[in-house]
C-alpha positions in Angstrom: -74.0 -35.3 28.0 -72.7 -34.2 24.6 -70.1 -31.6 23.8 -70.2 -28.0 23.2 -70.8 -27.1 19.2 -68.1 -25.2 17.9 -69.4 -22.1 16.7 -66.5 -20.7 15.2 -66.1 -20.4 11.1 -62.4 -20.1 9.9 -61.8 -18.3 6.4 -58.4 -18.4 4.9 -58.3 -15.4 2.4 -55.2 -15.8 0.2 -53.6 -12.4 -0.3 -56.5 -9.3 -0.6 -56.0 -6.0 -0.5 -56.8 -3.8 2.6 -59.5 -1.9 1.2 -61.9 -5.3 0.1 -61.1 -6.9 3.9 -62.2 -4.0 5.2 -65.5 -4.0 3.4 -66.1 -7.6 3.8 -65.6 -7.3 7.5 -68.2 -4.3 7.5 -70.4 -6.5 5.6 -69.9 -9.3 8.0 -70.5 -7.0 10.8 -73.7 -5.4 9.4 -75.1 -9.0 9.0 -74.5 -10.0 12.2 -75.9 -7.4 13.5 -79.3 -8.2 11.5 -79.0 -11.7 12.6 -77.2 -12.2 16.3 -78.2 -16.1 15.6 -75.1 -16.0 13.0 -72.0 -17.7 13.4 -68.7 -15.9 15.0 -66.0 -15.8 11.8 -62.8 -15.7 11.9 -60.7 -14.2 8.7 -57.0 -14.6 8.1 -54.8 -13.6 5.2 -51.8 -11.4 4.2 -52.4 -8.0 2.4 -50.7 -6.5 0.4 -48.0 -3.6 1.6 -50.2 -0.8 3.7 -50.3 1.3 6.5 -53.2 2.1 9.1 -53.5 4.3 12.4 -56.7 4.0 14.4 -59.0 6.6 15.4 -56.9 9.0 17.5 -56.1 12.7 16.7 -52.6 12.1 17.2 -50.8 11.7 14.2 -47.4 11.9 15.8 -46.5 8.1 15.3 -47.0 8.5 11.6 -43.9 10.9 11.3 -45.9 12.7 8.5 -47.9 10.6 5.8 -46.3 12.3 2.6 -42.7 10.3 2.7 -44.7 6.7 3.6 -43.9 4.4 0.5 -47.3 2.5 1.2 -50.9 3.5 0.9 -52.5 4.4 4.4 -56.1 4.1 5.7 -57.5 5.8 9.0 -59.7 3.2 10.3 -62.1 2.4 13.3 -59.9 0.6 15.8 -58.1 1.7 18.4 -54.1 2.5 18.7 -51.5 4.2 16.9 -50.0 3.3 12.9 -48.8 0.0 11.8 -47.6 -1.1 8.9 -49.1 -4.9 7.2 -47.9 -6.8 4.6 -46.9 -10.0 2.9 -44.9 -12.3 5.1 -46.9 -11.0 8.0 -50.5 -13.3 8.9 -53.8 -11.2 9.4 -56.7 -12.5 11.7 -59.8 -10.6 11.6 -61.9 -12.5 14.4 -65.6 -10.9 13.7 -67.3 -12.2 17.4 -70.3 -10.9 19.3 -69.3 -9.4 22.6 -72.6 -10.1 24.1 -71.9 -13.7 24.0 -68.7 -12.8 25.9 -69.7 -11.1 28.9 -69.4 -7.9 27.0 -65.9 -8.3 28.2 -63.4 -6.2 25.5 -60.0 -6.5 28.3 -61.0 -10.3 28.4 -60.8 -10.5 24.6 -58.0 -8.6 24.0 -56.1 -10.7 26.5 -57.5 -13.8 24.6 -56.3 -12.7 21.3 -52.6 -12.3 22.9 -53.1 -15.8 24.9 -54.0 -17.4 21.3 -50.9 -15.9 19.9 -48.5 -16.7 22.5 -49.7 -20.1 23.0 -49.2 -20.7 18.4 -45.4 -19.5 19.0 -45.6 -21.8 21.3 -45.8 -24.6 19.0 -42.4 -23.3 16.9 -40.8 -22.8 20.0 -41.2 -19.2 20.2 -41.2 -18.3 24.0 -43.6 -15.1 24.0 -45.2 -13.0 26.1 -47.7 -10.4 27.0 -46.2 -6.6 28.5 -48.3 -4.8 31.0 -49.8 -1.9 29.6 -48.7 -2.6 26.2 -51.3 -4.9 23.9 -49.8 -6.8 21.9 -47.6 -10.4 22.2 -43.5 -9.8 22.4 -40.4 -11.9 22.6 -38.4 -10.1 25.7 -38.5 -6.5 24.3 -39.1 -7.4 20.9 -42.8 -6.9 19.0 -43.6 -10.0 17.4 -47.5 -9.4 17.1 -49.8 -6.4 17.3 -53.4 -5.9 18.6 -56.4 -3.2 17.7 -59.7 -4.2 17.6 -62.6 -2.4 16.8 -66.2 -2.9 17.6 -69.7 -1.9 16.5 -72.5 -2.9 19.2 -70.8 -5.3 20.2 -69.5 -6.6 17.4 -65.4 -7.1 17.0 -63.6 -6.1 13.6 -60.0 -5.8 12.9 -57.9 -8.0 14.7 -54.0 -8.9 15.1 -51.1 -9.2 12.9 -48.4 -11.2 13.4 -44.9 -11.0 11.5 -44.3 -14.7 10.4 -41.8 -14.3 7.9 -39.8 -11.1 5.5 -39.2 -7.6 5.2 -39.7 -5.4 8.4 -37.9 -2.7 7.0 -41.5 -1.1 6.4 -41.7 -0.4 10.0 -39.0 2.0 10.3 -40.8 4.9 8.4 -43.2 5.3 11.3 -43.4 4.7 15.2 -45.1 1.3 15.2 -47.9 1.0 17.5 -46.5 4.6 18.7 -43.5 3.3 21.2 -40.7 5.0 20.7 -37.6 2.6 19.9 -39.9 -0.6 20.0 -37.8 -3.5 18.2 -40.0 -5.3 15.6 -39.1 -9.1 15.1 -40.6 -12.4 13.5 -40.4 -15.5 13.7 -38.0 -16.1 10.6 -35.6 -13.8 12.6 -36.6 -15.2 16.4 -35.4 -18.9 14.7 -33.6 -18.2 11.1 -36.3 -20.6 9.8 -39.0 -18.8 7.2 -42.0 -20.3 7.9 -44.8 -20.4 5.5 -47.7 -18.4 6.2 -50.3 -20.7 5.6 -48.4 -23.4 8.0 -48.8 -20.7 10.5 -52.0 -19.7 9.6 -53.5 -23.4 10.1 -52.0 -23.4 13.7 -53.8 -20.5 14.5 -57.3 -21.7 12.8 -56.4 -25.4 15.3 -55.7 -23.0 18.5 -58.7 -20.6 17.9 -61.6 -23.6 17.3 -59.8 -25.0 20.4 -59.7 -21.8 22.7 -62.8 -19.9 21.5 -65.0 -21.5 24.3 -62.4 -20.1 27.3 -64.1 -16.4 25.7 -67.4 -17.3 25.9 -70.2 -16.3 28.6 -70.2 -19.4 31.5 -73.6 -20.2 30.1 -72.6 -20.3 26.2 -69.7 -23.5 26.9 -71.8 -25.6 29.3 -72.4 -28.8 27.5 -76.2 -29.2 27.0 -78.0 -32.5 28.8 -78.9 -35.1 26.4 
């Protein structure tokens, strides 16, 4: 018997700016859709200051775009506005559903497993909330959630405040709960953690978790 492959390809970005992400996700996308054979990716890096909301008619949570200090983009995920930025890790997992059961609630639930189980690892005791996506500290946000996807195919991601400024947040309703408390994990510990460190625990935890997403017959382990 040998081992399943890993089939997982982790890209740390540096620093890029939200509008050249977002076309290299598309252009991911587009290519895996040409070619299903192509690996799953998995992009993380911080952006630069920025605010999205996903595709909803309500506005509300955005408390009117004119006073934002921040550029914003309307983009094709789901949920309310959020605010990214430096000090604050970005993972864009690109995967093909229809290796996953076509299961969107069991990947969404394995992004916030992966997340709780890297604060973990700096001793950050965090949870999931029913009926709220997203991974929290008691009542405080620590991570949020939207995903898009295109036949099948996942964009977007989660971001997760690692370290600085959350001031940001408090010119819009983040994520659209009223009087939601947004933390990090400088001010869950008092120790400002380096985004890359963090962003290597997550690349370790995601090649080790990606096969609990797959389809049963994807992470059998072939007969030799």
């Amino acid at each position: 018997m040998r081992a399943a492959v890993i089939d997982l390809h982790v890209h740390w970005l540096g620093r890029k700016d939200f509008a050249s992400a977002l076309a290299l996700q598309e252009k991911i996308v587009a290519a895996k859709r040409e070619d299903p054979s192509q690996l799953d990716e998995l992009l993380l890096l911080e952006h630069e200051p920025v605010y999205t909301i996903g595709r909803t008619p309500d506005q509300s949570s955005l408390l009117g775009a004119a006073h934002l200090p921040h550029p914003l983009f309307a983009i094709n995920r789901g949920g309310q506005a959020t605010y990214h930025g430096p000090g604050q890790l970005m993972g864009y997992p690109i995967i093909d559903l229809r290796r996953c059961d076509h299961d969107l609630h069991k990947y969404l639930r394995w992004l916030e497993q992966l997340l709780i189980e890297v604060l973990a690892e700096y001793g950050i005791a965090a949870t999931q909330r029913e009926a709220l996506t997203g991974v929290w500290v008691e009542d405080r946000k620590i991570a949020s959630i939207g995903v898009g996807v295109r036949h099948w195919i996942t964009m977007h991601g989660f971001a997760l405040n690692v370290c600085g400024d959350l001031s940001p947040f408090n010119h819009i309703v983040p994520c659209g709960i009223d009087n939601v408390a947004m933390t990090s994990m400088e001010k869950e510990t008092g120790i400002a953690f380096s985004v890359l460190d963090v962003e290597m625990a997550v690349e370790k935890v995601a090649l080790e978790q990606i096969p609990n997403l797959r389809a049963a017959e994807e992470v059998l382990p072939a007969s030799v």
